[in-house]
MARKE-179338 format. One record per residue (C-alpha): residue number from 1; x, z, y. Coordinates in pm, whole numbers. Example, Ala and Ser with C-alpha at 12.3 -4.5 7.8 and 13.67 -1.06 7.14 Angstrom:
# residues 2
<atom num="1" px="1230" pz="780" py="-450"/>
<atom num="2" px="1367" pz="714" py="-106"/>
***
This chain:
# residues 364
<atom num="1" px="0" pz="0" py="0"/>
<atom num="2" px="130" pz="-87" py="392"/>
<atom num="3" px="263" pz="233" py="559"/>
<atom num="4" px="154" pz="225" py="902"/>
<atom num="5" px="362" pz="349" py="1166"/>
<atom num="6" px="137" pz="531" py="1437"/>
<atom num="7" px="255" pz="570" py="1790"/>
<atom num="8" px="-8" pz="784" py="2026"/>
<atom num="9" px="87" pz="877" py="2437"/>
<atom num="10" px="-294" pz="889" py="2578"/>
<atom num="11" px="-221" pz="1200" py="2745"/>
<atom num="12" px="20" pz="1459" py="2706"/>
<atom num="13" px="138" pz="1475" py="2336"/>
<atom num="14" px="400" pz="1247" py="2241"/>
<atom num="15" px="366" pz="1166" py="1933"/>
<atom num="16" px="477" pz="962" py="1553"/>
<atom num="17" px="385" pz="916" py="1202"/>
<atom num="18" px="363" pz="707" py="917"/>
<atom num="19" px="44" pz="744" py="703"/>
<atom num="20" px="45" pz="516" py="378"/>
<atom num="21" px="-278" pz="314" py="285"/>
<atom num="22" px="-503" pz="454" py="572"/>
<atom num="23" px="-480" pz="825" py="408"/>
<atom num="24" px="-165" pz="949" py="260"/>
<atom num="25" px="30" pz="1106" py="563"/>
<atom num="26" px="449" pz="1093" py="447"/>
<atom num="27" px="518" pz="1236" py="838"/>
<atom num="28" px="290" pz="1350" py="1152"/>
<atom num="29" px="547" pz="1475" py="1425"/>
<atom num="30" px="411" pz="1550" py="1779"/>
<atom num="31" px="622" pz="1642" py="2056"/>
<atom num="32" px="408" pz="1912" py="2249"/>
<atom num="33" px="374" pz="1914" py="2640"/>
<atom num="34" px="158" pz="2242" py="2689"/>
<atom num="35" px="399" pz="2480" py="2802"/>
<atom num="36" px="510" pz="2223" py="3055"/>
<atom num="37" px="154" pz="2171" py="3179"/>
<atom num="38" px="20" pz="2559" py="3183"/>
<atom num="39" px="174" pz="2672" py="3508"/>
<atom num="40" px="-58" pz="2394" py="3662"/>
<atom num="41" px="-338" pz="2493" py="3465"/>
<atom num="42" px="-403" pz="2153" py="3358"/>
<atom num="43" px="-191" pz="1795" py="3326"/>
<atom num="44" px="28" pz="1686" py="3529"/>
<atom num="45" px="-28" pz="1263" py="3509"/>
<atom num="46" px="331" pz="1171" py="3643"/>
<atom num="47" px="531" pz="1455" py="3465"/>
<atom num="48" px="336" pz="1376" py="3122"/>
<atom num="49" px="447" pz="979" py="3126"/>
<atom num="50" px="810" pz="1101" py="3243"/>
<atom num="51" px="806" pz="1358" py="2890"/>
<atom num="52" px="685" pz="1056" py="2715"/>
<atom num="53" px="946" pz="825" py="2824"/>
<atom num="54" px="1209" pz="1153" py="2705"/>
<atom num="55" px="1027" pz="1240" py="2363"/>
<atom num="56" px="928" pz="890" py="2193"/>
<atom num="57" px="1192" pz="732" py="2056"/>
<atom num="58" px="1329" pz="1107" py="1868"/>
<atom num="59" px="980" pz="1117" py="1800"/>
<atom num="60" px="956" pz="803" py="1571"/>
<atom num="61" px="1320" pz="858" py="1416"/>
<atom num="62" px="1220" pz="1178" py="1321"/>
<atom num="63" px="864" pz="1052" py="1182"/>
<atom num="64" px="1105" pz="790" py="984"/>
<atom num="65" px="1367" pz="1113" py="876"/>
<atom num="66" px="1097" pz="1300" py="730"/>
<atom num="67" px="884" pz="1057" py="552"/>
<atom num="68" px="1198" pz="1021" py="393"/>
<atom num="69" px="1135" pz="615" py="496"/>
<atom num="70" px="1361" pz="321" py="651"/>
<atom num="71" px="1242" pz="52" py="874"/>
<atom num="72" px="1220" pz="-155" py="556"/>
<atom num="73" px="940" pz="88" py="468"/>
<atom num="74" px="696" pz="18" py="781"/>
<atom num="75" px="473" pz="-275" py="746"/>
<atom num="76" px="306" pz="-220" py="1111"/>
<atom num="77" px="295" pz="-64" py="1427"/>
<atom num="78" px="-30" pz="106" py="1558"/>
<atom num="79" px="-77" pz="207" py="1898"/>
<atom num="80" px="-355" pz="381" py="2141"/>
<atom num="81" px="-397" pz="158" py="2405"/>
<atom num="82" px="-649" pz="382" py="2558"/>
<atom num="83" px="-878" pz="595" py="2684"/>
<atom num="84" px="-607" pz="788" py="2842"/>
<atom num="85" px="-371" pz="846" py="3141"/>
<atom num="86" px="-211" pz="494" py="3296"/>
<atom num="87" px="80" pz="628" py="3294"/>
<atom num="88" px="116" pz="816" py="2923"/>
<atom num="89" px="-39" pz="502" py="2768"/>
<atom num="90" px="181" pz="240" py="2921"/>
<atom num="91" px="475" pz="443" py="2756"/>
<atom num="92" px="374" pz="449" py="2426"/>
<atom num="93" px="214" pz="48" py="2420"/>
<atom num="94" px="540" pz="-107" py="2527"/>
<atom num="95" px="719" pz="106" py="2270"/>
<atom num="96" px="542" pz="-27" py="2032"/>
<atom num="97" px="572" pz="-408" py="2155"/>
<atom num="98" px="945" pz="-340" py="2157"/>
<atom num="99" px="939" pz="-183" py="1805"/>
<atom num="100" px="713" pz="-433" py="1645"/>
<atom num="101" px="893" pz="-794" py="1846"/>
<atom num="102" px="1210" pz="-622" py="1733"/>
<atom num="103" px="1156" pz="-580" py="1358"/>
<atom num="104" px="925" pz="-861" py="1322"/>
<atom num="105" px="633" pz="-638" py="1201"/>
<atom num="106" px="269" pz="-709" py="1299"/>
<atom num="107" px="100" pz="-501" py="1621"/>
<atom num="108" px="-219" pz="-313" py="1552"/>
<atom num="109" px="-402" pz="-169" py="1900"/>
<atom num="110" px="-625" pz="125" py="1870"/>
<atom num="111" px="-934" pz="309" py="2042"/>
<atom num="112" px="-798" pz="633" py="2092"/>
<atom num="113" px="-1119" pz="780" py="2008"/>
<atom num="114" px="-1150" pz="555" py="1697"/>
<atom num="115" px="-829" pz="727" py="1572"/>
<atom num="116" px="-996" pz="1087" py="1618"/>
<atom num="117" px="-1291" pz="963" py="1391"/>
<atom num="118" px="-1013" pz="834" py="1122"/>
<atom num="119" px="-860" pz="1206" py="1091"/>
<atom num="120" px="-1146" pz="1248" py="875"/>
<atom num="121" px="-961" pz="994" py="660"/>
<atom num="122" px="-674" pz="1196" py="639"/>
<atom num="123" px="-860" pz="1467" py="425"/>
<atom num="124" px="-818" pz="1484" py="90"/>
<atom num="125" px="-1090" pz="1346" py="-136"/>
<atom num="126" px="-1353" pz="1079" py="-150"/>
<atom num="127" px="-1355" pz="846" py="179"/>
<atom num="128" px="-1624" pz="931" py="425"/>
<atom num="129" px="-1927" pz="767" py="340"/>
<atom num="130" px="-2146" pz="543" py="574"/>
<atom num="131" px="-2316" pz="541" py="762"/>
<atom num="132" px="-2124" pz="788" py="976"/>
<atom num="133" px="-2256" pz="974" py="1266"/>
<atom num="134" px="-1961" pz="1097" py="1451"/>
<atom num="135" px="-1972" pz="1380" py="1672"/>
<atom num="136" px="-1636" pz="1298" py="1905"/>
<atom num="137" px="-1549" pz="1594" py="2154"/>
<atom num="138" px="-1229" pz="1646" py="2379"/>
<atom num="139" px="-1134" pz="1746" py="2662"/>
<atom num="140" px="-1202" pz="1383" py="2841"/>
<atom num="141" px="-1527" pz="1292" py="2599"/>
<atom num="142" px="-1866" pz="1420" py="2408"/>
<atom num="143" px="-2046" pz="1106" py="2241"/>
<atom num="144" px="-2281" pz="1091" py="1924"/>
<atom num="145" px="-2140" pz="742" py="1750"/>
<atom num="146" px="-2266" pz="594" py="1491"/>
<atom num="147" px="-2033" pz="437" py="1266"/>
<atom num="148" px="-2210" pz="184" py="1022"/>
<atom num="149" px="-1865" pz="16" py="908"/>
<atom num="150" px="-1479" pz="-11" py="956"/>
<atom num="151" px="-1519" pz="-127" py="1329"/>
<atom num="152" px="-1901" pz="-81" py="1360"/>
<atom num="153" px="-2004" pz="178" py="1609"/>
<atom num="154" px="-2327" pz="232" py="1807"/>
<atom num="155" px="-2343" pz="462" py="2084"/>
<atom num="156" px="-2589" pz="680" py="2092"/>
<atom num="157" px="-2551" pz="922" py="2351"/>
<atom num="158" px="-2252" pz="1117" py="2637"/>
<atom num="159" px="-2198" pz="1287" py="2851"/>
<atom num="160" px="-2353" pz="1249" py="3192"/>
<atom num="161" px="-2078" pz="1458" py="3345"/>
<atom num="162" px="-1862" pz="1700" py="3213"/>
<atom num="163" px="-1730" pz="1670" py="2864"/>
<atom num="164" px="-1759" pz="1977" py="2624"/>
<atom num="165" px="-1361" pz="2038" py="2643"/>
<atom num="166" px="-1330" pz="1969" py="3003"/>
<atom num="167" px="-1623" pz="2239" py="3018"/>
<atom num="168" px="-1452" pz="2532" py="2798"/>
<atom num="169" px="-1106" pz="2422" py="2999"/>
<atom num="170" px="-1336" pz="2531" py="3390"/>
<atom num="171" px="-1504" pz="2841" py="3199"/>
<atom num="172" px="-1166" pz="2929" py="3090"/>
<atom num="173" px="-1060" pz="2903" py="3434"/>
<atom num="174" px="-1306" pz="3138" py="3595"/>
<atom num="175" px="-1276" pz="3376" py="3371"/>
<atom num="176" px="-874" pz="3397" py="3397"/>
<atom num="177" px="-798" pz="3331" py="3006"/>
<atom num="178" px="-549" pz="3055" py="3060"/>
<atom num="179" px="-466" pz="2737" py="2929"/>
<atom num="180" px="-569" pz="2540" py="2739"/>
<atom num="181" px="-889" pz="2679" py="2759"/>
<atom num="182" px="-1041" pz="2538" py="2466"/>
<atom num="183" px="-826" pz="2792" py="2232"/>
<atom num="184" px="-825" pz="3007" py="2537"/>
<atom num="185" px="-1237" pz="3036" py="2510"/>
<atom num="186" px="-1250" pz="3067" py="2169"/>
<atom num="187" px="-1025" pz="3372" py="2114"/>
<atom num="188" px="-1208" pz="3599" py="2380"/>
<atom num="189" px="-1515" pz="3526" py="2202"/>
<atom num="190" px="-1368" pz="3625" py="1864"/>
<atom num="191" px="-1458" pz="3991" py="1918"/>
<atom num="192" px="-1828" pz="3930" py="1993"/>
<atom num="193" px="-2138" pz="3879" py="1734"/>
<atom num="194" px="-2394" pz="3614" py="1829"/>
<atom num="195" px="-2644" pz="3869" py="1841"/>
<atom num="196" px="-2414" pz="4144" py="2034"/>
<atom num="197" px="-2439" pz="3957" py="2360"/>
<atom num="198" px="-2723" pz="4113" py="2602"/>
<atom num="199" px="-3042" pz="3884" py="2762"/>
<atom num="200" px="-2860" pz="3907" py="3094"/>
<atom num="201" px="-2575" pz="3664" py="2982"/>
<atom num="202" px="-2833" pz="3434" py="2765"/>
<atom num="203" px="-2729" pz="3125" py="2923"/>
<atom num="204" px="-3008" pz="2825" py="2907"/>
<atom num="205" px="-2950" pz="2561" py="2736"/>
<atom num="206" px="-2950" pz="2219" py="2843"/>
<atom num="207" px="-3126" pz="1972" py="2650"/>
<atom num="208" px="-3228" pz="1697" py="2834"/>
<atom num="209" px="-3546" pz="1591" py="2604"/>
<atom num="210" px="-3574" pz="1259" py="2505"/>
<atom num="211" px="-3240" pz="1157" py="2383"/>
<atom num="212" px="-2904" pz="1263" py="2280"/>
<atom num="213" px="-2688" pz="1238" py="2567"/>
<atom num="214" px="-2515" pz="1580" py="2694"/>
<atom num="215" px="-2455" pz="1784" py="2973"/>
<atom num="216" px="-2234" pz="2111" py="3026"/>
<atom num="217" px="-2196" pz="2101" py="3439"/>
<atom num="218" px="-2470" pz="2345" py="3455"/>
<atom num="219" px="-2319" pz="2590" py="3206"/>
<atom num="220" px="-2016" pz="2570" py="3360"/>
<atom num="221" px="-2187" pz="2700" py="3700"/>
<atom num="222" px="-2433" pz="2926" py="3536"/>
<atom num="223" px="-2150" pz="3103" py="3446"/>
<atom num="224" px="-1915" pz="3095" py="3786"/>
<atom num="225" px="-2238" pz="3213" py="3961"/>
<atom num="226" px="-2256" pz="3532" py="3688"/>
<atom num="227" px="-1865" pz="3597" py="3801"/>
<atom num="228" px="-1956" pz="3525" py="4166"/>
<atom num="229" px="-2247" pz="3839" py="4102"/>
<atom num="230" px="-1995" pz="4052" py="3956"/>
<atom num="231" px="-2117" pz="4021" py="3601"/>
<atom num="232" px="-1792" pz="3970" py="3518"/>
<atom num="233" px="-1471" pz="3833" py="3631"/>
<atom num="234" px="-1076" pz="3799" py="3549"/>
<atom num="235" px="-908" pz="4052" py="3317"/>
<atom num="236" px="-729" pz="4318" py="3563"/>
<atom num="237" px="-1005" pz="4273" py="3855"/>
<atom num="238" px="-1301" pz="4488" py="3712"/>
<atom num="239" px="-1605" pz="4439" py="3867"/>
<atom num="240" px="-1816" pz="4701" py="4044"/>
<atom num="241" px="-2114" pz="4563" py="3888"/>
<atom num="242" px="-2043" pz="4564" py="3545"/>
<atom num="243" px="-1868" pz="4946" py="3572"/>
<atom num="244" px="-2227" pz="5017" py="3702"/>
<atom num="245" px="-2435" pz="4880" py="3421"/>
<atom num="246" px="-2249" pz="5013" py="3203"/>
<atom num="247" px="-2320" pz="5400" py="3350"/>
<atom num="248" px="-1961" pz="5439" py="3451"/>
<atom num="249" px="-1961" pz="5576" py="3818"/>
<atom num="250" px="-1630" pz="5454" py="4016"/>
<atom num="251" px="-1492" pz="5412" py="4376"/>
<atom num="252" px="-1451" pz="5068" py="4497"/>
<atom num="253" px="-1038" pz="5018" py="4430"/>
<atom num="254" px="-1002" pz="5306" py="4222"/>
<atom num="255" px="-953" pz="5106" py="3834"/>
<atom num="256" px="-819" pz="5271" py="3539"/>
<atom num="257" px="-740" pz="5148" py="3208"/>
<atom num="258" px="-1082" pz="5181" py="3082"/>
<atom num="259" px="-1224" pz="4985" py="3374"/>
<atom num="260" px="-995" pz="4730" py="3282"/>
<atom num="261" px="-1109" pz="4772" py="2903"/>
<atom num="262" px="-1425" pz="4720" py="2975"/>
<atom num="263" px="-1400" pz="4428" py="3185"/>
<atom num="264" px="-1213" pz="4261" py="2912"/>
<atom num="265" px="-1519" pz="4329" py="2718"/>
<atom num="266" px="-1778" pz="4156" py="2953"/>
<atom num="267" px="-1525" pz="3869" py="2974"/>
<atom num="268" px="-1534" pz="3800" py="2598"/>
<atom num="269" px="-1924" pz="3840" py="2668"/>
<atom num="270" px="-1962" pz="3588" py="2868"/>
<atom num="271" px="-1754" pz="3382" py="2710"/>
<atom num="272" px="-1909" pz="3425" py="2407"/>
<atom num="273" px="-2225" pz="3343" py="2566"/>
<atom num="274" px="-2034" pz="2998" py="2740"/>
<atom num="275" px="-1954" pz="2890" py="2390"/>
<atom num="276" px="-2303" pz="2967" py="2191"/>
<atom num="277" px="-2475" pz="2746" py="2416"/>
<atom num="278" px="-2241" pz="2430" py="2402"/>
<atom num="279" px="-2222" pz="2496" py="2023"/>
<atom num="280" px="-2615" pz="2525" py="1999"/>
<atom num="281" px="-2642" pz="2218" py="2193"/>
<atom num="282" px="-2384" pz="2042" py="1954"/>
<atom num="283" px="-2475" pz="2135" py="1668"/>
<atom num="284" px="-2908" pz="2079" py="1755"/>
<atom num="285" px="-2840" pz="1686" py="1899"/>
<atom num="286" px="-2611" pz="1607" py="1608"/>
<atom num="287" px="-2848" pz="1779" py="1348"/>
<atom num="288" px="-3164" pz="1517" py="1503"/>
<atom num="289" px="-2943" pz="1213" py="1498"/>
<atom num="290" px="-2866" pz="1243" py="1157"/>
<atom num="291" px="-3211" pz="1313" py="1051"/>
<atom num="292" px="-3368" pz="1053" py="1262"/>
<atom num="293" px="-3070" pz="769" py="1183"/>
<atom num="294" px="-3055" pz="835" py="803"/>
<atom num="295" px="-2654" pz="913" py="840"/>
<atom num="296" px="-2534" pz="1004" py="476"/>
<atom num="297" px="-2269" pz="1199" py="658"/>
<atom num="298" px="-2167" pz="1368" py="992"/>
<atom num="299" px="-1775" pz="1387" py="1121"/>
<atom num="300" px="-1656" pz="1573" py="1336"/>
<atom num="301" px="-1402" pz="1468" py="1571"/>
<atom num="302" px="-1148" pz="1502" py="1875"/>
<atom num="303" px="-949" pz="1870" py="1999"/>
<atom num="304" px="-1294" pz="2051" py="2033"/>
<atom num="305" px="-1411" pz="1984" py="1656"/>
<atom num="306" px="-1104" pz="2267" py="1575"/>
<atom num="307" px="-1364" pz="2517" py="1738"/>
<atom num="308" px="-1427" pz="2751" py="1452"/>
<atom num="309" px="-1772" pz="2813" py="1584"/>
<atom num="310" px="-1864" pz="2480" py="1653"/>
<atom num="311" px="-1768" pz="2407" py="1229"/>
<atom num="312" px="-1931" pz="2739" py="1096"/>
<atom num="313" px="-2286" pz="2636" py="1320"/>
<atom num="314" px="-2286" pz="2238" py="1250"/>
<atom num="315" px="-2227" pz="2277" py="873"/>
<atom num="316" px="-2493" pz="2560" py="808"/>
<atom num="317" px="-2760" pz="2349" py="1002"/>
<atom num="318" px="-2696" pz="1980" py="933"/>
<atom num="319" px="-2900" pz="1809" py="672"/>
<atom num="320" px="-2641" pz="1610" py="528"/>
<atom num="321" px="-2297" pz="1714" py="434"/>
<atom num="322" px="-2037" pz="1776" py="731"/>
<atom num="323" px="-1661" pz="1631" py="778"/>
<atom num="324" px="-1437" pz="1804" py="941"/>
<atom num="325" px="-1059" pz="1740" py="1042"/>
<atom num="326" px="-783" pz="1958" py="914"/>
<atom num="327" px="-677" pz="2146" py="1232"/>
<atom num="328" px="-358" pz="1954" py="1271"/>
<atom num="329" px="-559" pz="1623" py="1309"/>
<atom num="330" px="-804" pz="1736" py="1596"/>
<atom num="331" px="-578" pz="1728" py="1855"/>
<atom num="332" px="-388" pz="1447" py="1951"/>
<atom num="333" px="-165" pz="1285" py="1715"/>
<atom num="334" px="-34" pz="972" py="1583"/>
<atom num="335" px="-158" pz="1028" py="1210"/>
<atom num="336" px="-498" pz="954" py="1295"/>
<atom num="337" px="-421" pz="649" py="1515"/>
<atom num="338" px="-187" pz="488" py="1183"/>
<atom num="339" px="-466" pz="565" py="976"/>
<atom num="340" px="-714" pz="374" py="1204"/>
<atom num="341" px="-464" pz="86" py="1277"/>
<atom num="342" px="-420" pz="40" py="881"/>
<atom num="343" px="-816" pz="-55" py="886"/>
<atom num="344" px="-815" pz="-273" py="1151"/>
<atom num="345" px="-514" pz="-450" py="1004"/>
<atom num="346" px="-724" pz="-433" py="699"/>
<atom num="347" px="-945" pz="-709" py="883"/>
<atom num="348" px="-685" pz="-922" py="1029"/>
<atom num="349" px="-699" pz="-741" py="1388"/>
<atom num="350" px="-353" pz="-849" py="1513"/>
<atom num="351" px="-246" pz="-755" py="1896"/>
<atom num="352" px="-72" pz="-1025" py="2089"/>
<atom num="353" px="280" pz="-949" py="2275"/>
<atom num="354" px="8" pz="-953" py="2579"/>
<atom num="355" px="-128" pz="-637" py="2502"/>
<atom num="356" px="-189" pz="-417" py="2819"/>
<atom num="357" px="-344" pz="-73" py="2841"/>
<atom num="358" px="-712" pz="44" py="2872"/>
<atom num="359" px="-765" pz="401" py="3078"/>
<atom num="360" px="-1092" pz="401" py="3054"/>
<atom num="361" px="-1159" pz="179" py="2689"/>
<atom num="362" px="-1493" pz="312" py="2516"/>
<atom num="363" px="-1515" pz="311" py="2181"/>
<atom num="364" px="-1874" pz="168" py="2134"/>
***
């Protein structure tokens, strides 16, 4: 079977692999940027392409190194050309131009968020079945695809404004848990039992009847106006409010450690709250599509399908059994973009030496 080398730069990971026959990974390395981006509390466009340009090439040798493979190995080159920054994506395209013109080896271009839905390839066991309805959510995107065939998607409903992992990444914010915020999110709200958090952080959910497109704005500001009250706020500036409620009597300026204790607890609260309602709201569109579509399957896909919550809700509700990446394969990486390039060069899909980038590229 071809082993496909995979080259991915859409944002901030740089990153290589080769994956044999669409499934068997020999190597998955990816060259992390977070600790560069988290004293801007998000990324930086121009310093991510500049990493990039650094980290690619020791990226792929090292891919090569510990598949234990040679160049005589490789029988393609797959590459994201987008969605994704300008900038990261032009790195990693002409990379793989040069690699591919250079050893004479054919150039496969792929939908960045087509190669999320392939890490569901990368599992072990039977193939996904179709038709697929994907669940894709990142930081940049929330869409319900679809996916009849290899190559077949229909869109059946995004986002109208802020994407489910763009939304945890501003809750994170408010709250003060850091970044990425995703991860960030998810840990504060370890602590806290679905049924533990009080009607007064109940945040509505929003549905928007009538089809399956999404929206987490609201949330988002639901919960900077509960901070903004003095529900609750960032770890080491207790609120007055919440010492209140919670029968404690105290001076304004005068916190002690178990102020500060229990204003961690009203953070993980709310955040616990944040993340049962975009989870609910997941979970409840995806669980209607496949009923009313006849999807044999459900995948998830992209960094926010590593959500713990978001896999233990889905799979207890959905009607039909539910795919889900291993960990390693949610966030960005270059496994999941060989295994999708191995399908399209499956059916003949070829790039020309012409091939430019596409920021904003959808994948259906």
């Amino acid at each position: 079977m071809t082993s496909v080398l995979g080259i991915e730069t859409s944002c901030d990971e740089t990153a290589a692999a080769l994956v044999r026959g669409g499934r068997e990974v020999r190597s998955n390395v990816v060259f992390s940027q977070e600790d560069l981006h988290r004293r801007f509390g998000g990324v930086v466009p121009e310093l991510a392409s500049r990493q990039h340009v650094l980290g690619i090439m020791p990226a792929v040798h090292r891919a090569l190194a510990e598949a234990g493979a040679s160049w005589d190995d490789v029988g393609a080159v797959a590459v994201s050309r987008g969605p994704g920054l300008a900038g990261s994506l032009l790195v990693g395209v002409n990379v793989a131009k040069a690699v591919a013109a250079g050893r004479g080896l054919p150039l496969v271009a792929v939908n960045h968020l087509e190669g999320h839905v392939y890490a569901n390839w990368l599992t072990a066991g039977a193939a996904p079945l179709f038709p697929l309805l994907c669940l894709v959510v990142s930081g940049g995107h929330t869409e319900l695809v679809l996916m009849e065939d290899h190559g077949k998607y229909r869109l059946l409903g995004r986002t109208r404004d802020d994407a489910a992992g763009e939304a945890f990444d501003k809750v994170a914010r408010i709250l003060g848990l850091g970044y990425p915020g995703g991860p960030a999110v998810e840990r504060a709200a370890a602590s806290i039992a679905p049924g533990d958090i009080p009607e007064r952080l109940q945040l509505t959910r929003p549905w928007l009847r009538g089809g399956f497109d999404f929206s987490f704005s609201g949330l988002k500001t639901a919960v900077l106006r509960l901070v903004e009250g003095g529900v609750s706020g960032p770890v080491g500036n207790p609120s007055r409010l919440a010492l209140v409620a919670a029968g404690r009597a105290a001076e304004a300026g005068s916190a002690t450690a178990a102020d500060a204790s229990l204003q961690q607890s009203e953070t993980a609260l709310l955040a616990a709250a944040f993340q049962e309602a975009v989870v609910d709201v997941l979970a409840g569109k995806t669980c209607r599509a496949a009923e009313a579509l006849g999807a044999r399957q459900i995948a998830l896909a992209g960094g926010v399908a590593a959500n713990g919550r978001l896999r233990e809700v889905l799979s207890a509700r959905a009607p039909v059994p539910v795919l889900t990446p291993e960990l390693r394969f949610c966030t960005d990486n270059a496994a999941m973009i060989a295994a999708a390039g191995y399908f399209r060069l499956q059916a003949g899909e070829i790039a020309g030496w012409d091939l430019d980038i596409a920021p904003s590229l959808r994948l259906a």
